[in-house]
N, CA and C atoms as a LAMMPS dump frame, in Angstrom:
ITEM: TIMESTEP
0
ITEM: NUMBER OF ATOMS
393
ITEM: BOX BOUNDS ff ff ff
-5.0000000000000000e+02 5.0000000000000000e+02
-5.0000000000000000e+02 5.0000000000000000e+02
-5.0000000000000000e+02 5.0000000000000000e+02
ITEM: ATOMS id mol type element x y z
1 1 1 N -3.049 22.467 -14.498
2 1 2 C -4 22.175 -13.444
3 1 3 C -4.012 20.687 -13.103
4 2 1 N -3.961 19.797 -14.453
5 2 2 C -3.935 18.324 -14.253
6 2 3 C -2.722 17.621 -13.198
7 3 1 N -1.328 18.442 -13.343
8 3 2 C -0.147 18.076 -12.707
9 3 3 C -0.671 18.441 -10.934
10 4 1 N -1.488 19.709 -10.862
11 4 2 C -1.348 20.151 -9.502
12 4 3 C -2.495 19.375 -8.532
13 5 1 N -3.101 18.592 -9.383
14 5 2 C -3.746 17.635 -8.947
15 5 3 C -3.614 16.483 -8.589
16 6 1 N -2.632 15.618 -9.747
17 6 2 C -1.769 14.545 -9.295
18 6 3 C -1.038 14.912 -8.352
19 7 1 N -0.861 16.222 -8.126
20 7 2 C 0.36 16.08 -7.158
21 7 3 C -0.322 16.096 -5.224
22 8 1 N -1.697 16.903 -5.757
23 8 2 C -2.246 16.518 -4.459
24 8 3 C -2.394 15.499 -4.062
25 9 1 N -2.763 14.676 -4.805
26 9 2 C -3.573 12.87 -4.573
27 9 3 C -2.123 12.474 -4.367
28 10 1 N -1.082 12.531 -4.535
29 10 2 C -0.26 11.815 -4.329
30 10 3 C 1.164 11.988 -3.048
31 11 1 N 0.9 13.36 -2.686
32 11 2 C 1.539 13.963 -2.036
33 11 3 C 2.254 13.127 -0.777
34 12 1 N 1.034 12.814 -0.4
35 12 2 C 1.423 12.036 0.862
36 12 3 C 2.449 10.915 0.683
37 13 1 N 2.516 10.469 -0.642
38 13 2 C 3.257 9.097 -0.806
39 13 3 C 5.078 9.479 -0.982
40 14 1 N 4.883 11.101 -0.522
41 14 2 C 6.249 11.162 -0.875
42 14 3 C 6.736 11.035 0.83
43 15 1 N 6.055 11.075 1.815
44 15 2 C 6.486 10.479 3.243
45 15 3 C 7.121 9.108 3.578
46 16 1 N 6.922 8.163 2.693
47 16 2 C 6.967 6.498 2.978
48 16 3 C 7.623 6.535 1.778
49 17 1 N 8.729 7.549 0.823
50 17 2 C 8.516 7.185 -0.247
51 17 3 C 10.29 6.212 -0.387
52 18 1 N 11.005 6.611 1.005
53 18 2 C 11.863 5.874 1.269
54 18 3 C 12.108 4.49 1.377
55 19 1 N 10.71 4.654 1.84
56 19 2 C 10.529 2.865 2.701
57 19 3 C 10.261 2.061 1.335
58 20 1 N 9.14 2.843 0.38
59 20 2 C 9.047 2.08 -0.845
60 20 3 C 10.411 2.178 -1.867
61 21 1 N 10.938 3.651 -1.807
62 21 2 C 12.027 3.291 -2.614
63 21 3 C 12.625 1.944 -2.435
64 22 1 N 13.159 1.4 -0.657
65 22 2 C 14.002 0.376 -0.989
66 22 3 C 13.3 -1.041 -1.785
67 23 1 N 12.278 -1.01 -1.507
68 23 2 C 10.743 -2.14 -1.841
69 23 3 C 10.971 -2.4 -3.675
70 24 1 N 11.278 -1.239 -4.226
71 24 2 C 11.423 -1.149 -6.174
72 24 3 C 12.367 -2.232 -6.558
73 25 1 N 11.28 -3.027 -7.241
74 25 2 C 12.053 -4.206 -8.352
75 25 3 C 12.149 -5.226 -7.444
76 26 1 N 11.607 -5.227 -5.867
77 26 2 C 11.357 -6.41 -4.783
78 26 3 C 10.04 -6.71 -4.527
79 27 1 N 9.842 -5.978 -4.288
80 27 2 C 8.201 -5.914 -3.893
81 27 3 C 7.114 -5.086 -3.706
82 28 1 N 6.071 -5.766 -3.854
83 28 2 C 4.63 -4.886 -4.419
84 28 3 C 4.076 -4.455 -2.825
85 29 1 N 3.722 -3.205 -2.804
86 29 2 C 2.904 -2.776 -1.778
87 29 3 C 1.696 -2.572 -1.675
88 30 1 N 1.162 -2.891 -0.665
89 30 2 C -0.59 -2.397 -0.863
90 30 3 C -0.392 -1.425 0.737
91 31 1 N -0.905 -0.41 0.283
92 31 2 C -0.097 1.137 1.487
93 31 3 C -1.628 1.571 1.745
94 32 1 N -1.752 1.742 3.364
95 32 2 C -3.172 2.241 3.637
96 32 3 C -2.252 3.997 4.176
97 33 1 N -3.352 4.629 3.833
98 33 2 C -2.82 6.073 4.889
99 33 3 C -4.411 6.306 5.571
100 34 1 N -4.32 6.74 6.898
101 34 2 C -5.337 7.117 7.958
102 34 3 C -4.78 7.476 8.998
103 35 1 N -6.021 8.725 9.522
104 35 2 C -5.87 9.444 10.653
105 35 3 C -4.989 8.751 11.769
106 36 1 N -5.621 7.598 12.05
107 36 2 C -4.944 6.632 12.758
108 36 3 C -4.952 5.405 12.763
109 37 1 N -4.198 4.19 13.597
110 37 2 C -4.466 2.913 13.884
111 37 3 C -5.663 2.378 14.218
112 38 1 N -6.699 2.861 14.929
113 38 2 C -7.817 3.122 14.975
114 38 3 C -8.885 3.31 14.282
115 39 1 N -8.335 3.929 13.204
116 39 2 C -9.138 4.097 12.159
117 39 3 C -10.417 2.891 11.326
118 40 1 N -11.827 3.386 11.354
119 40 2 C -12.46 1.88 11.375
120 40 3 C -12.266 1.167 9.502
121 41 1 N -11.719 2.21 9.138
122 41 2 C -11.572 1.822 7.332
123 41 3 C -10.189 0.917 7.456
124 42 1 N -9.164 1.491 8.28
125 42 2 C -7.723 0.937 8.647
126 42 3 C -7.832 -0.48 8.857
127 43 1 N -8.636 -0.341 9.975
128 43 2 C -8.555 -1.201 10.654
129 43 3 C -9.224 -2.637 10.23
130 44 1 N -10.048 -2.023 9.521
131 44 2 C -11.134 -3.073 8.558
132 44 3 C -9.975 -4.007 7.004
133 45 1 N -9.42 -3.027 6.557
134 45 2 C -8.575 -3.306 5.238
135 45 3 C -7.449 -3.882 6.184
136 46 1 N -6.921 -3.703 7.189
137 46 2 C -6.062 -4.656 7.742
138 46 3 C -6.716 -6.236 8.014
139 47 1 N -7.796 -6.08 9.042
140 47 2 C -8.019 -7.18 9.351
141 47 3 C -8.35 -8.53 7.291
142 48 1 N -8.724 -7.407 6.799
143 48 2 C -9.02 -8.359 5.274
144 48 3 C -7.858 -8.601 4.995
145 49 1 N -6.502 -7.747 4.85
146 49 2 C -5.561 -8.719 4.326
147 49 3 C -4.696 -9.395 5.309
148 50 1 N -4.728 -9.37 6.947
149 50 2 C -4.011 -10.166 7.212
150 50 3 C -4.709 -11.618 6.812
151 51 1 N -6.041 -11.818 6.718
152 51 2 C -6.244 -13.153 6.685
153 51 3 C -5.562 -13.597 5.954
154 52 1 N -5.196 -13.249 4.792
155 52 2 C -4.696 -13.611 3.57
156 52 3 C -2.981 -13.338 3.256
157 53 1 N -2.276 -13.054 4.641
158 53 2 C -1.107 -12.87 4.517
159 53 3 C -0.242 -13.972 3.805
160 54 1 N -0.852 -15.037 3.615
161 54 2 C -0.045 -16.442 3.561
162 54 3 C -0.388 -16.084 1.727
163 55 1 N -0.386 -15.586 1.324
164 55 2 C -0.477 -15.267 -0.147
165 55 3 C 1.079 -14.267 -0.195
166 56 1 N 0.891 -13.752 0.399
167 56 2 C 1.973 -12.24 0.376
168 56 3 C 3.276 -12.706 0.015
169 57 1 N 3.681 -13.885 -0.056
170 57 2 C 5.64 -14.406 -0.592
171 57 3 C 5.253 -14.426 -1.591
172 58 1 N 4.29 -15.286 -2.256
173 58 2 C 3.728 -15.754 -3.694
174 58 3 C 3.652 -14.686 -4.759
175 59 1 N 2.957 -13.684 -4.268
176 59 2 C 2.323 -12.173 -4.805
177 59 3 C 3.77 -11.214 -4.787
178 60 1 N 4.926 -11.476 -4.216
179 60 2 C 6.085 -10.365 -3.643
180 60 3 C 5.2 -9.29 -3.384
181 61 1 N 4.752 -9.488 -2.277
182 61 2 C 3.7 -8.684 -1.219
183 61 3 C 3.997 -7.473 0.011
184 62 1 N 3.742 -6.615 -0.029
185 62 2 C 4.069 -5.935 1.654
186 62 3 C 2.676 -5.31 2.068
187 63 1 N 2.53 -5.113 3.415
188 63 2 C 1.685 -4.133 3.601
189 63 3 C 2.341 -3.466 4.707
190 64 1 N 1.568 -1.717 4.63
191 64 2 C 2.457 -0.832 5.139
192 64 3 C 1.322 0.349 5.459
193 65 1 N 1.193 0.16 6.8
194 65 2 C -0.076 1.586 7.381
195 65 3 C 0.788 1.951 7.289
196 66 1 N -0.147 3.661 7.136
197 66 2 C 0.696 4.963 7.348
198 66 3 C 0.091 5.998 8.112
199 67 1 N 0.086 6.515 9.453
200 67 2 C -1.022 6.812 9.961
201 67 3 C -0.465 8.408 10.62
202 68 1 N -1.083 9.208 11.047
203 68 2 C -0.486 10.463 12.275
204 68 3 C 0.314 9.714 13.368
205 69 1 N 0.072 8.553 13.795
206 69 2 C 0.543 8.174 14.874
207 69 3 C 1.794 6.987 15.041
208 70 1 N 1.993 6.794 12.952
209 70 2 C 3.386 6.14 12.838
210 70 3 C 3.148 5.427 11.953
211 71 1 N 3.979 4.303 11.701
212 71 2 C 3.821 3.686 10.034
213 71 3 C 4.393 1.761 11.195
214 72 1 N 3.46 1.093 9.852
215 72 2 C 3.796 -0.448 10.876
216 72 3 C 3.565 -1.098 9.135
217 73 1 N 5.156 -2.019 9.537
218 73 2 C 5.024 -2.956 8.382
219 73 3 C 4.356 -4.411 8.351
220 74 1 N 3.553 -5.155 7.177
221 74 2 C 2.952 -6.495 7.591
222 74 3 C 2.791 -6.757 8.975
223 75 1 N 1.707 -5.453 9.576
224 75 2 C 1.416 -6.322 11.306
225 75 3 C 2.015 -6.028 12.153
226 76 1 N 3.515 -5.291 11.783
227 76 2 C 4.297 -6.09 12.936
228 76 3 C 4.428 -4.49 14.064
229 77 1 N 5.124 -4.277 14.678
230 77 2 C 5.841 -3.197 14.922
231 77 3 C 5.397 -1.721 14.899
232 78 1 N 5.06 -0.728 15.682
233 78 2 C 4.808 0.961 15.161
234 78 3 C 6.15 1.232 15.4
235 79 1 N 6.396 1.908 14.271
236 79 2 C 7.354 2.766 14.353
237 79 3 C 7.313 4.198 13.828
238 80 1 N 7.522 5.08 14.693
239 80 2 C 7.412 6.095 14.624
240 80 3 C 7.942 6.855 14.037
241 81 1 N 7.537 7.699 12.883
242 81 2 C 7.838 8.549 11.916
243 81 3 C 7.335 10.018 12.172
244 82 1 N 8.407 10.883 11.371
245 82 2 C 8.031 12.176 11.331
246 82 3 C 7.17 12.45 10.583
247 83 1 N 5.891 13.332 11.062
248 83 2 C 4.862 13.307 9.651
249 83 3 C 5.152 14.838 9.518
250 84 1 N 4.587 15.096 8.236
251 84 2 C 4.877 16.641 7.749
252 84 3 C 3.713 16.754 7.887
253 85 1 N 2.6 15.869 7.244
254 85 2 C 1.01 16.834 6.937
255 85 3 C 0.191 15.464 7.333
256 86 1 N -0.463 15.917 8.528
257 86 2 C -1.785 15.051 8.807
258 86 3 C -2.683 14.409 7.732
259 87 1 N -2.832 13.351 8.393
260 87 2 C -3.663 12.405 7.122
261 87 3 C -5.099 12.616 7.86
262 88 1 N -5.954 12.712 6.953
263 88 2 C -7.674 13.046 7.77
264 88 3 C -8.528 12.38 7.119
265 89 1 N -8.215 11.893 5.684
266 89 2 C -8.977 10.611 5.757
267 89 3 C -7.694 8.922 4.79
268 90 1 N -8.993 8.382 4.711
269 90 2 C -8.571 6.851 4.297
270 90 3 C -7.885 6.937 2.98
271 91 1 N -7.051 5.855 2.855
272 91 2 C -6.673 5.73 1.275
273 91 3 C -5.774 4.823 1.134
274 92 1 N -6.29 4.077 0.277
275 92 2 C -5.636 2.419 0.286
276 92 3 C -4.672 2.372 -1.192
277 93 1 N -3.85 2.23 -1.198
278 93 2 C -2.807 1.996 -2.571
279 93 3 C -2.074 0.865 -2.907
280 94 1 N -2.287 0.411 -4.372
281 94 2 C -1.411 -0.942 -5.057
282 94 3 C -0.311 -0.483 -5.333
283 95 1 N 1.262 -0.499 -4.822
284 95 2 C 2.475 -0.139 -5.516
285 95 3 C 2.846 -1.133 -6.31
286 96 1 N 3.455 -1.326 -7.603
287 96 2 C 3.791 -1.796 -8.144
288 96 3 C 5.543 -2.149 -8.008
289 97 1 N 5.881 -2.806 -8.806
290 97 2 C 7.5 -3.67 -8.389
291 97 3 C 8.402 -2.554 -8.978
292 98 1 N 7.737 -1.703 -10.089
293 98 2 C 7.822 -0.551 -10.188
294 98 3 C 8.384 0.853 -9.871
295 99 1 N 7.555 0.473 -8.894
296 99 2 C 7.426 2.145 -7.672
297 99 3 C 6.237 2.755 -8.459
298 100 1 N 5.274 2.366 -8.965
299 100 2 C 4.252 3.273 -9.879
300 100 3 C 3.58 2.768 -9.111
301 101 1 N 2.225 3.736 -8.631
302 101 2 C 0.87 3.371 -8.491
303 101 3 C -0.145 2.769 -8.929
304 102 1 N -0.64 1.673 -8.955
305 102 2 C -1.315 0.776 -10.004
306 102 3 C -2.632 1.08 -9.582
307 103 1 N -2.952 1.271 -8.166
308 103 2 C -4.266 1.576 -8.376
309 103 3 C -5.038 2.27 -6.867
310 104 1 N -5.59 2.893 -6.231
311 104 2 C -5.56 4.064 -5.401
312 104 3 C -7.42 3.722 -4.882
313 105 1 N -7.821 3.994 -3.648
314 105 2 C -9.243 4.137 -3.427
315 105 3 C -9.6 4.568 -1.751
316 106 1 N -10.626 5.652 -2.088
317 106 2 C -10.767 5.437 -0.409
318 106 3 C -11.588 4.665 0.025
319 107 1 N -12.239 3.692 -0.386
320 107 2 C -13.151 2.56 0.367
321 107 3 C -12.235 0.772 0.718
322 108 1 N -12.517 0.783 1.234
323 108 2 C -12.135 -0.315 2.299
324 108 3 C -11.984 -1.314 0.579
325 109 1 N -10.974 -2.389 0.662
326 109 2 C -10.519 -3.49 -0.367
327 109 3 C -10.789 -4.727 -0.061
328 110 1 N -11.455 -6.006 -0.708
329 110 2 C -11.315 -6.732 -0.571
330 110 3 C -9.798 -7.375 -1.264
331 111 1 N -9.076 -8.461 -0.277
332 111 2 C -7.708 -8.768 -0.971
333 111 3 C -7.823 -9.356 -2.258
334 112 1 N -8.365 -9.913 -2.76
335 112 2 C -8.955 -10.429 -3.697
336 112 3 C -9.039 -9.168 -4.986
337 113 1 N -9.054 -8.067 -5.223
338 113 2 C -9.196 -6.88 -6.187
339 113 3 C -7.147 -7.147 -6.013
340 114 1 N -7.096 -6.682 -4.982
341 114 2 C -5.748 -6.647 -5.24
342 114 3 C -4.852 -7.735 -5.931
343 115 1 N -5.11 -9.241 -5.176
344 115 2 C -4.239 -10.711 -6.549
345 115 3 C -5.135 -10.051 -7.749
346 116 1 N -6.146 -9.873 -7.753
347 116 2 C -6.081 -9.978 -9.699
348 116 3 C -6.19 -8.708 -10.658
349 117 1 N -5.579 -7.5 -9.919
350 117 2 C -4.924 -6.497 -10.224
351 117 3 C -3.322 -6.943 -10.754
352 118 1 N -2.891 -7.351 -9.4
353 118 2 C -1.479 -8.248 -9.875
354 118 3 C -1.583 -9.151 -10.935
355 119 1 N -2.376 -10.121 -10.751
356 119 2 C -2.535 -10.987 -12.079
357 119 3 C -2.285 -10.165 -13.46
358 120 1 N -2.784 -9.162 -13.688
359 120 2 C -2.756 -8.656 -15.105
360 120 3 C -1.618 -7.964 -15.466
361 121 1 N -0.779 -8.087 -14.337
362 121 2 C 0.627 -7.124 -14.468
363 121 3 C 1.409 -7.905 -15.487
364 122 1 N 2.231 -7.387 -16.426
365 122 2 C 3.23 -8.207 -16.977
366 122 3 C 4.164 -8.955 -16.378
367 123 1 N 4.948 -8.107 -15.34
368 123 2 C 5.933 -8.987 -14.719
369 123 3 C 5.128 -9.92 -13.637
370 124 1 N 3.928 -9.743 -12.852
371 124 2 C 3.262 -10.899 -12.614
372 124 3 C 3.068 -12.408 -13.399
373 125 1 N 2.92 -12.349 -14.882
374 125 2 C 2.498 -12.862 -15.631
375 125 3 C 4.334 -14.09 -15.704
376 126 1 N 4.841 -13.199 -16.121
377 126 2 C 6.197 -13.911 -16.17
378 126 3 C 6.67 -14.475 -15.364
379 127 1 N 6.078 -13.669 -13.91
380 127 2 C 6.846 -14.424 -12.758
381 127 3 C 5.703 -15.887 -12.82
382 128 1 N 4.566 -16.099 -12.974
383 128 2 C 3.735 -17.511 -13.35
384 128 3 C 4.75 -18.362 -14.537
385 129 1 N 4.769 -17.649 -15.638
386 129 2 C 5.266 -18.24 -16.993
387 129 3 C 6.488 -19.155 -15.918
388 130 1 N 7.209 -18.545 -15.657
389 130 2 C 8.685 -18.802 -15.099
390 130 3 C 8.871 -20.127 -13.575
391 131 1 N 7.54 -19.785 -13.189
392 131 2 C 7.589 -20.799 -12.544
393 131 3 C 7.605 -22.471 -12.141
């Protein structure tokens, strides 16, 4: 029962799971999924981390809506994707350098949860040590 559950909560991440495959062992994602661009949770967790985009080289950072109406990387571009299963509500995700999920929510993020989520990562830690 526990597996068929993870597999719900996570289902959706197997749509973008290309885009993150190439992202593994480069860079960390923070992945919104919503109904749409429009969306006022979307749209809210965007406007919080673009302020803070100028962190995102430092952090090996991406961000990546994922919406019914297409997927847009850091800001830029819609590009239009095939969706299999409508998204109907919010859900904000930490990918790790990984490809693992570090940490998942449907309420709106301040960017700030996310650096010191990263902070506690090991290979975060090293990439400081190393610097």
């Amino acid at each position: 029962m526990k597996f068929f559950l993870t597999l719900l909560i996570f289902a959706p991440m197997t749509m973008i799971s290309q885009n993150l495959k190439s992202l593994q062992w480069k860079k960390r994602a923070i992945v919104v999924y919503a109904p749409s661009f429009d969306d006022e949770k979307a749209q809210s967790q965007a406007k919080k981390l673009k302020e803070v985009k100028s962190k995102f080289d430092d952090y090996k950072l991406v961000f990546i809506e994922h919406t019914n109406e297409g997927e847009r990387t850091d800001f830029g571009e819609v590009k239009f994707v095939d969706i299999t299963e409508e998204f109907k509500g919010f859900k904000v995700f930490l990918v790790g350098l990984d490809g693992g999920v570090k940490f998942e929510s449907s309420t709106v993020q301040e960017p700030q949860r996310f650096f010191d989520l990263i902070d506690t990562m090991p290979m975060r830690r090293n990439e400081i040590k190393n610097e």
